[in-house]
C-alpha positions as CSV (number, residue, x, y, z in Angstrom):
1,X,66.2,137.5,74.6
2,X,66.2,137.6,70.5
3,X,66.4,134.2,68.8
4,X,69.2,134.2,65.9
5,X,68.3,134.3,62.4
6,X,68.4,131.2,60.7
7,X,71.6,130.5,59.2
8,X,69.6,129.5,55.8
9,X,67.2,131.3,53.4
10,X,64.4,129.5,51.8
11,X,63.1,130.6,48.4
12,X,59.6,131.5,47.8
13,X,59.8,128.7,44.9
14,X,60.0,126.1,47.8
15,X,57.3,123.9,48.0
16,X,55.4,121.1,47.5
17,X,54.5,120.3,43.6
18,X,52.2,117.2,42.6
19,X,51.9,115.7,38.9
20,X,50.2,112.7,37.7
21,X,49.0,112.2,41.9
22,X,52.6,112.0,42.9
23,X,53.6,115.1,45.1
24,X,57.4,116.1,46.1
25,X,58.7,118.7,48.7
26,X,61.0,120.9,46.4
27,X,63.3,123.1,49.1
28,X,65.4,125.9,47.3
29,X,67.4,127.7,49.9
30,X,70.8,128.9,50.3
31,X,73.3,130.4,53.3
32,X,72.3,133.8,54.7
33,X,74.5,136.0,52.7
34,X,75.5,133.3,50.4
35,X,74.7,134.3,46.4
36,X,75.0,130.5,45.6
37,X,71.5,128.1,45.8
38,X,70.6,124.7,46.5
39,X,68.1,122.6,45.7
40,X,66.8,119.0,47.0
41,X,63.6,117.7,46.2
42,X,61.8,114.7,48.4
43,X,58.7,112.8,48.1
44,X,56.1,112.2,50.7
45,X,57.8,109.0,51.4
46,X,60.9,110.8,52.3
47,X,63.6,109.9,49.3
48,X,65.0,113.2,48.9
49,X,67.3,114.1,46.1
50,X,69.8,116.6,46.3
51,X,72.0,118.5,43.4
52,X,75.7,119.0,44.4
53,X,75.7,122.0,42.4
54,X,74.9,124.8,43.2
55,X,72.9,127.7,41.4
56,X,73.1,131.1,40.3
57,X,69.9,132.0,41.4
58,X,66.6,130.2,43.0
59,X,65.4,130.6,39.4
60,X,67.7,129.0,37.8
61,X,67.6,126.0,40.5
62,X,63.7,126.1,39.6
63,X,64.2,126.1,36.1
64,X,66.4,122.9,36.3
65,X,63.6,121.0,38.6
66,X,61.1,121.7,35.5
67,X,63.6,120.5,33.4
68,X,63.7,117.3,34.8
69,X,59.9,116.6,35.2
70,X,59.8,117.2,31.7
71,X,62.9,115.1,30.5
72,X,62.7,112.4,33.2
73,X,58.8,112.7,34.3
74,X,58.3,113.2,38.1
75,X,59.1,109.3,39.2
76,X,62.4,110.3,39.0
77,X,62.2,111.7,42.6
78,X,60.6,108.4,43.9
């Protein structure tokens, strides 16, 4: 028996990413087939932050997570 393929891909710029000791899970995945990406980020004490747009690409979702940390500093996700 073969298992199904999961229903989501995860981007290879999924992970975790620390700054100033503080560490958050970012997750960049979108539907199997889909061409449009999501992104959530959560800290280690599991407040997760989700965008309700969706992205071009898993860059461009990446690019906008920098662009936060920089504009908002990492706290942000706390």
């Amino acid at each position: 028996m073969t298992q199904d393929p999961s229903p989501f891909e995860r981007s290879q710029l999924s992970g975790r990413y620390t700054e100033s000791g503080i560490t958050v899970i970012v997750e960049i995945f979108r539907r199997t087939g889909s061409d449009h990406w999501q992104m959530e980020v959560a800290s280690l004490e599991e407040q997760v932050t989700d965008w309700t747009d969706s992205f071009a690409s898993a860059q461009e979702a990446w690019e906008e997570f920098i662009y936060v940390i920089n504009t908002e500093g990492i706290g942000v996700f706390l």
